[in-house]
C-alpha positions as CSV (number, residue, x, y, z in Angstrom):
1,X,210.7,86.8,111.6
2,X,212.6,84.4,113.9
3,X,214.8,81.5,113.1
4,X,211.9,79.2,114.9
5,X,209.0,80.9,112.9
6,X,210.9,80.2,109.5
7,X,211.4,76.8,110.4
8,X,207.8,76.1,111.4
9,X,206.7,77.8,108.4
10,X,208.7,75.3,106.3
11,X,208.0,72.3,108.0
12,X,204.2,73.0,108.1
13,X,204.3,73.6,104.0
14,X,206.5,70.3,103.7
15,X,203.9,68.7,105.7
16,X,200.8,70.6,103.6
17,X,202.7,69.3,100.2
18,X,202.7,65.8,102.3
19,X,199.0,65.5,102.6
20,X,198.2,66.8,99.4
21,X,200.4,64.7,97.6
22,X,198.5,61.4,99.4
23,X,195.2,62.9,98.9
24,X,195.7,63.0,95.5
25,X,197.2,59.4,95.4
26,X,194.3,58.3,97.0
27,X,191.9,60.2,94.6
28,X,193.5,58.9,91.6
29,X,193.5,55.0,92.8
30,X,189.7,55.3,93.2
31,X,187.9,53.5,90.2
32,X,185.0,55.6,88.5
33,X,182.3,55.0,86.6
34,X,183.9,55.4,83.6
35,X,186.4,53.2,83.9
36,X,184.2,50.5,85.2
37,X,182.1,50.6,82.0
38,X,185.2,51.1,79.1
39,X,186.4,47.5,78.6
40,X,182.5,46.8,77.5
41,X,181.9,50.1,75.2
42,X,185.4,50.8,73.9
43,X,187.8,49.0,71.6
44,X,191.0,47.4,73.4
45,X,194.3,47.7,72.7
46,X,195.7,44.3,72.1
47,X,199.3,45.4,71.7
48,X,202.2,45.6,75.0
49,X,202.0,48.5,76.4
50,X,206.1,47.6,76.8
51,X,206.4,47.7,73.0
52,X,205.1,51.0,72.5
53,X,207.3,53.9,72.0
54,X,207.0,57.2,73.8
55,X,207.7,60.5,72.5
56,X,209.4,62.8,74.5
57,X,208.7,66.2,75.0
58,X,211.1,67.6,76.9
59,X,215.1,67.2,76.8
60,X,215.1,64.9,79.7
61,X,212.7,61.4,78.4
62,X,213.9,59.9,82.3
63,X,213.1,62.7,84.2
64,X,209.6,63.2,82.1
65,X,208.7,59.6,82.5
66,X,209.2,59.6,86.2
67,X,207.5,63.0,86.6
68,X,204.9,62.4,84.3
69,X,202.3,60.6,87.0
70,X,202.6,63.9,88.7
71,X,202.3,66.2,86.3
72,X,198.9,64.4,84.9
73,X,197.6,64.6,88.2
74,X,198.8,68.4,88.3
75,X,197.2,68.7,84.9
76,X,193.5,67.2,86.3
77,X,193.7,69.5,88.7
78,X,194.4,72.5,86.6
79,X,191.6,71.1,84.0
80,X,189.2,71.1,87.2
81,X,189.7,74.6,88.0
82,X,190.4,75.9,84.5
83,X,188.6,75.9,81.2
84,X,186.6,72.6,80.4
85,X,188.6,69.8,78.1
86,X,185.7,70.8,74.9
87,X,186.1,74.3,75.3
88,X,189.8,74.3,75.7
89,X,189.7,72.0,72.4
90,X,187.8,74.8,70.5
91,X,189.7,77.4,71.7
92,X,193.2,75.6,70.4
93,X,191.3,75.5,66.6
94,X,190.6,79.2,66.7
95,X,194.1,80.2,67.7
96,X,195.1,77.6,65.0
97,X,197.6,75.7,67.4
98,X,199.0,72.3,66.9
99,X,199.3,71.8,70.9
100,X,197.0,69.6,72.5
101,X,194.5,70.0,75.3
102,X,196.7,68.1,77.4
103,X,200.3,70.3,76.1
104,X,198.7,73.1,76.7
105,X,197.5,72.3,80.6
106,X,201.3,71.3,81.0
107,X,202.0,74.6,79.5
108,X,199.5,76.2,81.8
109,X,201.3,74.1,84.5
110,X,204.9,75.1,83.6
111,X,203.4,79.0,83.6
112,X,202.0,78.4,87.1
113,X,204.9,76.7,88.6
114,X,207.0,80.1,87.2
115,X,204.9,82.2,89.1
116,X,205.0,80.0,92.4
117,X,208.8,80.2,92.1
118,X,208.3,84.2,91.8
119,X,205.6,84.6,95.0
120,X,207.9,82.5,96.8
121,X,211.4,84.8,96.4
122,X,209.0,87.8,96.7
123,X,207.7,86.5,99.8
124,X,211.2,85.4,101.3
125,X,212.7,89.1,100.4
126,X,209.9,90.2,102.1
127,X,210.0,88.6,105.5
128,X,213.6,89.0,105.0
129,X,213.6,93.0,105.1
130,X,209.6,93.9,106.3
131,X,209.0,90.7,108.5
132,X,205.7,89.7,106.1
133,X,203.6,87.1,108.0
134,X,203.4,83.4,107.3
135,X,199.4,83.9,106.0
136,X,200.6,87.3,103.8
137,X,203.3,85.2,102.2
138,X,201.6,81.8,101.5
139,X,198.4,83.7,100.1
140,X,201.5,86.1,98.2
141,X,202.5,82.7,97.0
142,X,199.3,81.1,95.9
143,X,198.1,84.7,94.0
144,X,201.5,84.5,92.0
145,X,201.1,80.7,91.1
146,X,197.4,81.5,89.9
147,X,198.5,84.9,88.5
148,X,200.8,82.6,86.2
149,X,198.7,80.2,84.8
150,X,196.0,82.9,84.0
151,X,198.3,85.0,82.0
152,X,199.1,81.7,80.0
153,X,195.2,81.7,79.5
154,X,195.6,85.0,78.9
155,X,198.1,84.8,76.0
156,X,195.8,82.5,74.4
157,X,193.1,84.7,74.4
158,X,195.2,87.2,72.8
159,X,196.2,85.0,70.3
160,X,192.8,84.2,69.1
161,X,192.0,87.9,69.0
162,X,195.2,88.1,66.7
163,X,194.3,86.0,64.1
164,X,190.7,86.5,63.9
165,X,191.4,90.2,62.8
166,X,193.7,88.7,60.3
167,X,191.2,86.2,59.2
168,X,189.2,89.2,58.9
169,X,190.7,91.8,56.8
170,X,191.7,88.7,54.8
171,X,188.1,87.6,54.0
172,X,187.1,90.6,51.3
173,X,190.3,90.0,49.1
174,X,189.7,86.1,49.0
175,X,185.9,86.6,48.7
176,X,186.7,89.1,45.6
177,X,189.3,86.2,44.1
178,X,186.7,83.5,45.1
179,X,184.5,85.8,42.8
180,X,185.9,86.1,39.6
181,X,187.0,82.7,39.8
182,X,183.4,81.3,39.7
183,X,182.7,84.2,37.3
184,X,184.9,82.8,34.8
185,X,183.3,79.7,34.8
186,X,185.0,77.1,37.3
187,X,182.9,75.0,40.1
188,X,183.1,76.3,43.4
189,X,185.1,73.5,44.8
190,X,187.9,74.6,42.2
191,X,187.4,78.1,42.8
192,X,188.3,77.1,46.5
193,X,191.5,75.1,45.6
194,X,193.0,77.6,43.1
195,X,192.7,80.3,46.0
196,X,194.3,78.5,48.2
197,X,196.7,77.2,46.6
198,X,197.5,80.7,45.2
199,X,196.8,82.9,48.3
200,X,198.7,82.3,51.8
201,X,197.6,83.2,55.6
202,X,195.4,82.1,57.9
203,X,192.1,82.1,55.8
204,X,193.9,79.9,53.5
205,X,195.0,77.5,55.8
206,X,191.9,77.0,57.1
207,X,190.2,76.9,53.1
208,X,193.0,74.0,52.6
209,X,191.9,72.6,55.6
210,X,187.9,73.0,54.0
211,X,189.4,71.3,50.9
212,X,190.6,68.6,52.4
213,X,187.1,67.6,53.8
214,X,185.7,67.7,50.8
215,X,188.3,65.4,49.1
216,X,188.1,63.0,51.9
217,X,184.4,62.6,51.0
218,X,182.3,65.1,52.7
219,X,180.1,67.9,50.8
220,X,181.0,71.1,50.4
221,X,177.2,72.4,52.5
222,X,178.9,70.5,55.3
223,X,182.8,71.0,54.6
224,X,181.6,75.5,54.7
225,X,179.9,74.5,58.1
226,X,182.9,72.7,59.3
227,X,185.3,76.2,58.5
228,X,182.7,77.9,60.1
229,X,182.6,76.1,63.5
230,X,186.3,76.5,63.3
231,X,186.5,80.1,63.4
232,X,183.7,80.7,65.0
233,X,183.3,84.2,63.2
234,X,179.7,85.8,62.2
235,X,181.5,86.7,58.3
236,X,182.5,83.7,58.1
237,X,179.7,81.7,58.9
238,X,177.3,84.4,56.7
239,X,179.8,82.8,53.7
240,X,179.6,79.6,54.6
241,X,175.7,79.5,54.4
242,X,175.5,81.9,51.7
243,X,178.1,79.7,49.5
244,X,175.9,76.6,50.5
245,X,172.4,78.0,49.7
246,X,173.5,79.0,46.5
247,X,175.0,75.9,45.7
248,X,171.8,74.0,46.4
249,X,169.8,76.4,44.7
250,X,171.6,77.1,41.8
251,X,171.9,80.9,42.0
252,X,175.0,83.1,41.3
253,X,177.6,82.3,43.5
254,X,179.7,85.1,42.5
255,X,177.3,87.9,43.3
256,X,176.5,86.4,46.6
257,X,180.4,86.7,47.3
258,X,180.4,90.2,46.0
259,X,178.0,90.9,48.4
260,X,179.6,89.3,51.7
261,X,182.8,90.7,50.8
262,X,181.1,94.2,50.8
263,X,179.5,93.8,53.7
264,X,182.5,93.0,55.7
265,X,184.4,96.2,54.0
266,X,180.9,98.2,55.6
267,X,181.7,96.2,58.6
268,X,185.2,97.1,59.0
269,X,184.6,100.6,58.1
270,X,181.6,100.8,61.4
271,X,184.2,99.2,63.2
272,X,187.2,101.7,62.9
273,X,184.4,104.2,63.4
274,X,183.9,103.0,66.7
275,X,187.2,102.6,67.7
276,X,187.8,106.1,66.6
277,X,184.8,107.2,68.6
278,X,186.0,104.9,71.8
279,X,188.9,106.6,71.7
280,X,188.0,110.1,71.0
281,X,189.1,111.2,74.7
282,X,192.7,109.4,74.3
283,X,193.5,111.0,71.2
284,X,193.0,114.0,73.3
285,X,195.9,113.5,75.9
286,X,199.0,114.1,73.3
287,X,197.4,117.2,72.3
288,X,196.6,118.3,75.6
289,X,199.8,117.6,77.3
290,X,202.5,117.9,74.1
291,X,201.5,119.9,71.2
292,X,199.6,122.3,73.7
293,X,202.0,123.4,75.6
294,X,204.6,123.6,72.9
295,X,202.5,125.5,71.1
296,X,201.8,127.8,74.6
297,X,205.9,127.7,74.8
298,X,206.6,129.2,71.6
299,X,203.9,131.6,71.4
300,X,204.9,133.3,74.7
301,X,209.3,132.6,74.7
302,X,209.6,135.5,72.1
303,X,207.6,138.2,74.4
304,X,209.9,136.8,77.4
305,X,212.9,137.2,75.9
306,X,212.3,141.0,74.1
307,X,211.1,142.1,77.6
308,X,214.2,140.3,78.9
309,X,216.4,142.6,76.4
310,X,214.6,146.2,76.9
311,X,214.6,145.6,80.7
């Protein structure tokens, strides 16, 4: 690539950046809807907006304030192409974050922006040593950027994953505890509180999370609905409504959490079952291509080496 190309190339990105930048300026300036109609449905702040004290997030408050109008509109974007705000919101309660929607689209952002930085060295050592074209490099460059924030949605994904296992082979034990609790004669919403207070991981967090909507005035029907829209797990939910019908009903709490956690031992039991069948042909390649041919090795070494002696 010439001299001329790579300065073409840069100017025409400086000049993409350009138009981008005052499309979006002109985007953001436009009033919608919603903001037409928010001074007559929602409550206004009366205080200064010069009085109120920003938190910084970063090590640099300056550089974040003057970068911030950027970034939101960075973040908009991201939320356009990405995962809706609502969906996002419920995926951060599974994963048991504290991060909010809009951290984590600046995390997404910062992920993003990584990956640009690495398509655009891989495409400048590429044009450097196998002359790339300008298209290859700027499409090289785009791919890494998106590759980055996906992987950040990614991580998330995995994280979820994570702790709903844990929440999982957590749920007999404190179902059992939950058990004789009740069984020795103490109300459901103390049998909650001793176990959590007693017990520690993610179930328990989110059974002091439970406990604190009860305390602060909702029932304990609605409280079990509330864990269960949290976690978003069939076991979990099963507990919730068995926990509440009994309740309402007056039958034996304990046996009906004798029974869930049993049928989640059964369900982890089909589960690994599965696994082990899913993987049936994997387990096959160490023994295939170690133990067999060590095995092969010395079976036939001994017969090598004694006709290797008489010859």
């Amino acid at each position: 690539m010439s001299p001329d190309q790579v300065k073409g190339a840069i100017i025409g990105l400086l000049g993409g950046l350009g138009v981008l930048t005052v499309v979006w300026r002109l985007r953001a300036r436009r009033i919608t809807f919603a903001s037409r109609v928010a001074p007559y449905v929602g409550r206004r702040d009366t205080g200064s907006a010069l009085l109120e004290e920003r938190r910084a997030i970063t090590p640099f408050p300056a550089l974040e304030m003057l970068l911030s109008p950027w970034v939101a509109s960075l973040e908009g974007l991201v939320a356009r192409l990405g995962t809706p705000t609502a969906q996002l919101r419920r995926r951060l309660q599974r994963a048991g974050s504290r991060w909010t929607v809009e951290q984590y689209r600046a995390q997404q952002l910062l992920w993003g922006t990584v990956g640009l930085a690495v398509g655009l060295f891989l495409a400048l050592v590429l044009s450097a040593t196998r002359s790339l074209p300008v298209p290859l490099g700027a499409f090289l460059v785009l791919i890494a950027g998106a590759t980055g924030a996906m992987l950040r949605d990614r991580a998330l994904t995995r994280t979820i994953r994570d702790r709903d296992e844990v929440m999982l082979l957590e749920f007999p034990t404190i179902a059992e505890l939950l058990a004789l609790a009740v069984a020795a004669g103490e109300a459901p919403v103390a049998a909650l509180q001793r176990v959590a207070r007693k017990a520690s991981g993610e179930l328990s967090h989110e059974l002091r999370t439970t406990l604190a909507d009860v305390h602060a005035g909702a029932s304990l029907s609605a409280a079990l609905e509330g864990l269960a829209d949290r976690t978003g797990l069939a076991p979990l939910s099963r507990f919730a409504e068995g926990v509440a019908v009994a309740v309402e009903r007056g039958t034996p709490v304990a046996e009906v959490l004798r029974a869930q956690a049993q049928d989640v031992r059964e369900q982890g039991k089909r589960t690994l079952m599965e696994v082990g069948g899913r993987k049936e042909v994997l387990m096959l390649v160490p023994v295939v291509f170690l133990v067999l041919p060590v095995t092969v090795v010395f079976a036939v070494f001994p017969s090598l080496f004694v006709l290797r002696i008489g010859l």
